[in-house]
N, C-alpha and C positions, 0 to 999 in steps of 0.2 A: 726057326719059322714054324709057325704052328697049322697045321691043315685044318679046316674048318668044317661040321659035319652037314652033310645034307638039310639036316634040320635046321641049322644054326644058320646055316644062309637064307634058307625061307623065313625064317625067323627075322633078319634082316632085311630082307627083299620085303617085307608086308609092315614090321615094327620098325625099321630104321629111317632113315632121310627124312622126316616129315620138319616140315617148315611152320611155323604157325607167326601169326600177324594179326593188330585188332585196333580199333579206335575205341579210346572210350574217355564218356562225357560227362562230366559231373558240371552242372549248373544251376545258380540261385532262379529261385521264381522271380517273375517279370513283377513290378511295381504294383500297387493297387491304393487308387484313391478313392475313398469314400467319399460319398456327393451328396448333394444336397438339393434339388432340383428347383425350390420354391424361395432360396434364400438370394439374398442380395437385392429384394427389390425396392429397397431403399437409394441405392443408385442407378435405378434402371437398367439393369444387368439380367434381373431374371428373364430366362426364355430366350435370351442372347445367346448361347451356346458358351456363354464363359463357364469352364468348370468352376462352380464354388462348394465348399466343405460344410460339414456342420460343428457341433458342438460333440467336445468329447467328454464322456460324462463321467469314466472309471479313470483306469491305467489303463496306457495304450498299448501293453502288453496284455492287457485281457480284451479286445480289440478282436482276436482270432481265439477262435475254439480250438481246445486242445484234447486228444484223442487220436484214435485211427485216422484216417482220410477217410477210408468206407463209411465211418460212421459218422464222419462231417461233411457229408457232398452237398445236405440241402441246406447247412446252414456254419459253412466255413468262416464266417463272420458273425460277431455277436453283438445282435440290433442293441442290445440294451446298454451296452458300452457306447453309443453313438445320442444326442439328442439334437433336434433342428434346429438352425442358426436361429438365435433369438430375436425378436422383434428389437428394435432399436426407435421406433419412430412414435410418434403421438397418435398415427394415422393406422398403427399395426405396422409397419412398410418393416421387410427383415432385412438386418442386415448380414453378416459374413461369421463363419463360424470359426473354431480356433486349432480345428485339425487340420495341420499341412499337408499338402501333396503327397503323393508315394510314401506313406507313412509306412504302407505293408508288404510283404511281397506272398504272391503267390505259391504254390508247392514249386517245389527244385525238380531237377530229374537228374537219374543218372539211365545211360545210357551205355551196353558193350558190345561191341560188332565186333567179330573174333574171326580168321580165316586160317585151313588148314591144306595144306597141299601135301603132294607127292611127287614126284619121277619115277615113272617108272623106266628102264632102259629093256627097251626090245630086241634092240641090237645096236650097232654104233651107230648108225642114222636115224633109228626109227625109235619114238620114245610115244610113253601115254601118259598127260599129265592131270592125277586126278586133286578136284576140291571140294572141298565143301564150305558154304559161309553161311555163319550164323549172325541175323541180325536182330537187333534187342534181344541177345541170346537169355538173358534171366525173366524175360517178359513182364519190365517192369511197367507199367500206365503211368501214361506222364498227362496228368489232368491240365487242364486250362485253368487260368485266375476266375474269380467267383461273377458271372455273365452282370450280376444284378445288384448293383453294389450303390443305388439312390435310396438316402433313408425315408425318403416319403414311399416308396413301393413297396410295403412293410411284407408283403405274399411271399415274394421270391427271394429278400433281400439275405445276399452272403450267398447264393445258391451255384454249384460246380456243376453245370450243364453238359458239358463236354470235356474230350481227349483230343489231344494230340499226337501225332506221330503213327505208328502201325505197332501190332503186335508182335510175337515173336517171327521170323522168317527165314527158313531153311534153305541152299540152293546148295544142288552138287551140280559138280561142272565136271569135262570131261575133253583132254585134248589131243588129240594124235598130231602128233608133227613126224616128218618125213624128209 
């Protein structure tokens, strides 16, 4: 049996026992349907609140800009991949475009909440238990789908307005039980 030095037990007592626990979230971006606000009114549907599409004019893989996020927040979609549902009628009257629903999805996130503990023993009854939790501990931004996404609002359209969720968030805790 080997005796252990003074050091080597604080060494223990501060570097040993620790507990650690975390959730973490990796998720596809939410759906994104591109609209068309003026088409369909060959069946009396426009300004009816029916979603309708419009016309797709490339590949629907160039549909989304590719690069950073930073450097695509105002324009996360690319208007010129997209053209408005084409008139169909003698009168001008438009009808429906030929891009389906949720064609696209939004950015992903991931997400890690990580949590660390200890025990300390103060004597046989009396213990201190400390923690600390980190949450979105890498401080990733998890942006929202693109707010503006009707091809007739050519200003904004494809535009990433806003975030979701909170930034990074630190909490130590601290617990005496007796």
């Amino acid at each position: 049996m080997s005796c252990l030095s003074s050091r080597q037990v604080m060494e223990h007592t501060l570097l040993g026992g620790w507990t650690a626990s975390g959730i973490t979230t990796f998720q596809a971006g939410t759906p994104i349907t591109v609209l068309d606000s003026v088409a369909a009114s060959a069946f009396g549907l426009n300004g009816s609140g029916t979603p309708t599409t419009p016309d797709l004019v490339g590949r629907v893989s160039d549909g989304v800009t590719h690069g950073d996020i930073q450097d695509r927040l105002t324009h996360y979609l690319n208007l010129n991949n997209f053209a408005p549902a084409p008139a169909i009628g003698p009168d001008g009257s438009i009808g429906f475009g030929d891009l389906g629903r949720n064609t696209y999805r939004g950015r992903g996130q991931q997400n890690w909440d990580v949590s660390r503990a200890k025990n300390f023993a103060i004597t046989e009854r009396h213990n201190f238990r400390f923690g600390a939790d980190f949450f979105n501990l890498w401080n990733h931004v998890i942006f929202n789908s693109p707010s503006f996404v009707d091809v007739e609002s050519r200003t904004n359209f494809g535009a990433i307005i806003s975030t979701q969720g909170s930034p990074r968030l630190i909490q130590f805790t601290g617990r005496y039980s007796f």
